[in-house]
MARBA-3410 file (N, C-alpha, C, O; in Angstrom, 1 decimal):
80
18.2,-8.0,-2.6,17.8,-7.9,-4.0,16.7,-6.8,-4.1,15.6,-6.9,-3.5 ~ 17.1,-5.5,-5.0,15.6,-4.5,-5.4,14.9,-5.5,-5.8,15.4,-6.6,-6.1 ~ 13.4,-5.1,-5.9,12.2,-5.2,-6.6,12.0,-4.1,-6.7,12.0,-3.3,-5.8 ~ 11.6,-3.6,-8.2,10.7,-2.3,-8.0,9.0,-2.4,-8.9,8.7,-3.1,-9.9 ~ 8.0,-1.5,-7.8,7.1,-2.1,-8.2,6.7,-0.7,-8.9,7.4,0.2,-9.0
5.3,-0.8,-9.5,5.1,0.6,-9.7,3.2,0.9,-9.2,2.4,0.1,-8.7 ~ 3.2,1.8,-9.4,2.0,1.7,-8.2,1.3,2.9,-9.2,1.8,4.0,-9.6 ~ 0.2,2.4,-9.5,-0.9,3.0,-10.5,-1.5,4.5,-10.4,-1.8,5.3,-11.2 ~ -1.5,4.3,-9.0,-3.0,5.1,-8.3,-1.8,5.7,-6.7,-1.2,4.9,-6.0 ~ -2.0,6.8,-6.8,-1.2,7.5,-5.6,-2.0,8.6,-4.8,-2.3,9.7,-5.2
-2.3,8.2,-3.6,-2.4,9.6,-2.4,-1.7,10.4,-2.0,-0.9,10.2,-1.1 ~ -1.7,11.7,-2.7,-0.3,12.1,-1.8,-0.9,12.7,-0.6,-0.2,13.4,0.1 ~ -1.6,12.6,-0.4,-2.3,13.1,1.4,-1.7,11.9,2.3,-0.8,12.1,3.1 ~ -2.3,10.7,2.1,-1.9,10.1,2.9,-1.0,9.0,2.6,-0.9,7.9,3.1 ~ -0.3,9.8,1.4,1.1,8.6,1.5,0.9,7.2,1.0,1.6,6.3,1.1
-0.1,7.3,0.4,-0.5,5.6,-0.3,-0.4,5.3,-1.5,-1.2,5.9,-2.2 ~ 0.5,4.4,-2.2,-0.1,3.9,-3.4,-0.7,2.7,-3.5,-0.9,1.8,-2.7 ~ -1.0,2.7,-4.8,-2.5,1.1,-5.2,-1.9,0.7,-6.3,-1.8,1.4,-7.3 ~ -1.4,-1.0,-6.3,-1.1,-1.5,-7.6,-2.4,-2.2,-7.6,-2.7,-2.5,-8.8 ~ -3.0,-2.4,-6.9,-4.6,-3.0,-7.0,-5.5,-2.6,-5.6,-5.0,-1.9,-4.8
-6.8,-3.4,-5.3,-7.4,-3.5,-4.3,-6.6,-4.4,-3.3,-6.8,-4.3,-2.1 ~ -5.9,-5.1,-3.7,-4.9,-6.2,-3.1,-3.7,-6.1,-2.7,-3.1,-6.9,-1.9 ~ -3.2,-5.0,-3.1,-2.0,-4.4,-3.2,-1.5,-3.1,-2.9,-1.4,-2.3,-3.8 ~ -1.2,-2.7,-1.6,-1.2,-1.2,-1.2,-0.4,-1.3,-0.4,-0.2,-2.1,0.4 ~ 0.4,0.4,-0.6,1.6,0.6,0.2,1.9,2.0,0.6,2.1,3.0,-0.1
2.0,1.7,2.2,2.2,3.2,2.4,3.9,3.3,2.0,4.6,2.3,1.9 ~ 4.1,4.4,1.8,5.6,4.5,1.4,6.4,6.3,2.4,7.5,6.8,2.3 ~ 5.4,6.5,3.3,6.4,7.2,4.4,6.3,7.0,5.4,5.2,6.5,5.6 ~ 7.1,7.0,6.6,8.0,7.0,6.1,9.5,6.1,5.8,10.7,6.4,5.6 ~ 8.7,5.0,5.9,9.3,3.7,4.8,8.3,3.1,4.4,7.2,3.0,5.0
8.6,2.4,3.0,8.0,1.6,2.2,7.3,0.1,3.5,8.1,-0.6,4.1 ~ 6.1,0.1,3.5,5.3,-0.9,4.0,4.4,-1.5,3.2,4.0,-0.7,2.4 ~ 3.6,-2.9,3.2,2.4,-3.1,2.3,1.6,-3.2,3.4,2.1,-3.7,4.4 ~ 0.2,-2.7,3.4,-1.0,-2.7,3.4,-2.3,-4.2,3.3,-2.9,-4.8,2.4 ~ -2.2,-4.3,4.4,-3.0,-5.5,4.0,-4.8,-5.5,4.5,-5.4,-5.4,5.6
-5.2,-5.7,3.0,-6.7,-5.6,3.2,-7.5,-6.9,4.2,-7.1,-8.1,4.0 ~ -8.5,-6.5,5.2,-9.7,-6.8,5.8,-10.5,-6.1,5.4,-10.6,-5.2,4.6 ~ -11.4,-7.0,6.5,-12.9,-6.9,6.9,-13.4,-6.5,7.9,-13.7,-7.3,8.8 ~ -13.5,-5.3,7.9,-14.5,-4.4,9.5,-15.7,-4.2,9.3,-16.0,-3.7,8.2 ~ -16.7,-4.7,10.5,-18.2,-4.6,10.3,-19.0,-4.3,8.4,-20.0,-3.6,8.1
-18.3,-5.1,7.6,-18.6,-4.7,6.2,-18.0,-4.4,5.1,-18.1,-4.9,4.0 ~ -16.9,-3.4,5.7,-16.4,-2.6,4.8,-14.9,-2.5,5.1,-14.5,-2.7,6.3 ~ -14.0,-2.3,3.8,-12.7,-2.8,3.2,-12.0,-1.9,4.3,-12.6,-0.8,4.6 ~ -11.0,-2.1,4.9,-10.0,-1.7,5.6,-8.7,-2.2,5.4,-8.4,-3.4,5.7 ~ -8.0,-1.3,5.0,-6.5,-1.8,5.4,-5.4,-1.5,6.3,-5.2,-0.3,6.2
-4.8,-1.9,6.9,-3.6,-1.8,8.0,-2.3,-2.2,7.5,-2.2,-2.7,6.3 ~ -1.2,-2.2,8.4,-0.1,-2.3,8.0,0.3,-3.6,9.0,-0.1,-3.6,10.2 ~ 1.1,-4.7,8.6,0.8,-6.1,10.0,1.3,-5.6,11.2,2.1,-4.6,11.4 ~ 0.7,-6.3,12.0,1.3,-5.8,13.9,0.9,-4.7,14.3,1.0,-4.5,15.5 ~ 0.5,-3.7,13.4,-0.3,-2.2,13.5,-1.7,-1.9,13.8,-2.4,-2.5,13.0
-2.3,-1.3,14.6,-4.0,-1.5,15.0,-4.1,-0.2,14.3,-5.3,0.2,14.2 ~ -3.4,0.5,13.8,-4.4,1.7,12.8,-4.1,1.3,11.1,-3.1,0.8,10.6 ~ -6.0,2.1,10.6,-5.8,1.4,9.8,-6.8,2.2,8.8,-7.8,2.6,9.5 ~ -6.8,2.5,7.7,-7.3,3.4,6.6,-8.0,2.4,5.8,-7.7,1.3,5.5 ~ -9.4,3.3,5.6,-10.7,2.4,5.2,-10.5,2.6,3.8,-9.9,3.6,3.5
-10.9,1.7,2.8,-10.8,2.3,1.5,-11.6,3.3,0.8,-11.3,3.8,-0.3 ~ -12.5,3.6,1.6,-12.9,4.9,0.6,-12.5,6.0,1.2,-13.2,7.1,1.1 ~ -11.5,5.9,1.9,-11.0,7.4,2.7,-9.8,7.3,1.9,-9.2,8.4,1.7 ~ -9.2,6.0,1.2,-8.6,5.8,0.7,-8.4,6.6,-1.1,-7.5,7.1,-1.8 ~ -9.6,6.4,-1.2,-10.0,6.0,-2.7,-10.3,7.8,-3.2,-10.3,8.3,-4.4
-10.5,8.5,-1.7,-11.1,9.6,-2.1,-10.3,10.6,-2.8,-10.7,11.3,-3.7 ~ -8.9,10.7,-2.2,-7.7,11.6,-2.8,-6.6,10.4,-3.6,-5.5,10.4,-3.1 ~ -6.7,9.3,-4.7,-6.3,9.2,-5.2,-5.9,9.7,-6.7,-6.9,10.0,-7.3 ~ -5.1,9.8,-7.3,-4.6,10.4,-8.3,-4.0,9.3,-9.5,-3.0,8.7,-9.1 ~ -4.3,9.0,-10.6,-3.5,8.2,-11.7,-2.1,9.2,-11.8,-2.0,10.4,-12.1
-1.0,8.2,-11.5,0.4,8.7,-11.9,1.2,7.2,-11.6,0.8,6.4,-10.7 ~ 2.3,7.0,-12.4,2.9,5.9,-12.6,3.9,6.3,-11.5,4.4,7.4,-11.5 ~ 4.1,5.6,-10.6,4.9,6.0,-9.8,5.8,4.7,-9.0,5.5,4.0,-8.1 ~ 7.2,5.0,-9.8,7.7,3.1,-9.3,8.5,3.7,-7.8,9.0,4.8,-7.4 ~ 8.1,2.1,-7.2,8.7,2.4,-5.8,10.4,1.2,-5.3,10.7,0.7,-6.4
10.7,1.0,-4.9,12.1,0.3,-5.1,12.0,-0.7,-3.2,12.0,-0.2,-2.1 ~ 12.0,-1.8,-3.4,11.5,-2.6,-2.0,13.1,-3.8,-2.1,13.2,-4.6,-3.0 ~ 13.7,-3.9,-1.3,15.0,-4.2,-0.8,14.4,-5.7,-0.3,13.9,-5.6,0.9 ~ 14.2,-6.9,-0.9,13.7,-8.4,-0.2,15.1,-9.2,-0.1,15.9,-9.3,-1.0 ~ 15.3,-9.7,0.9,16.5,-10.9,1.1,16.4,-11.6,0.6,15.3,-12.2,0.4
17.5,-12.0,0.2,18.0,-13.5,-1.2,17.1,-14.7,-0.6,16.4,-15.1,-1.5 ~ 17.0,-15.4,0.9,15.9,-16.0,0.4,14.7,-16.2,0.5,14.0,-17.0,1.1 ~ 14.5,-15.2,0.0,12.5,-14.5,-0.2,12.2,-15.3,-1.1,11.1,-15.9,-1.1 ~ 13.5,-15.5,-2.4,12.7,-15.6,-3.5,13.5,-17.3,-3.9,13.4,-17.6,-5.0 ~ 14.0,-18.0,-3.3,14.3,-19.4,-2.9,13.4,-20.4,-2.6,13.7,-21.5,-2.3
END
């Protein structure tokens, strides 16, 4: 089953969009979400089972407003 989401805030440097602080997806090169921590203070996010990982204001710095929907393929029972 698509979902498509749309993602507010886009990097095109490093491939990320932001539907919030909660919600982030690299999309090359396949669609992944981003899941926010906590390193010594400050906001990091990684991708799961992945040890690298983009801080948010490395994040935040080349972001751009553009509506930009993304399309994520979830199995029938994701949503069961």
């Amino acid at each position: 089953m698509l979902q498509t989401i749309k993602l507010k805030l886009v990097s095109e440097k490093l491939h990320i969009g932001v539907v919030s602080w909660r919600e982030m997806y690299i999309f090359y090169p396949k669609i992944i979400q981003l899941k926010p921590e906590v390193d010594t203070g400050r906001l990091v996010c990684r991708c799961k089972g992945s040890n690298k990982w983009f801080s948010y204001r490395q994040i935040k710095k080349g972001l751009i407003k553009k509506n930009y929907p993304i399309q994520i393929d979830f199995p029938e029972w994701y949503f069961k």
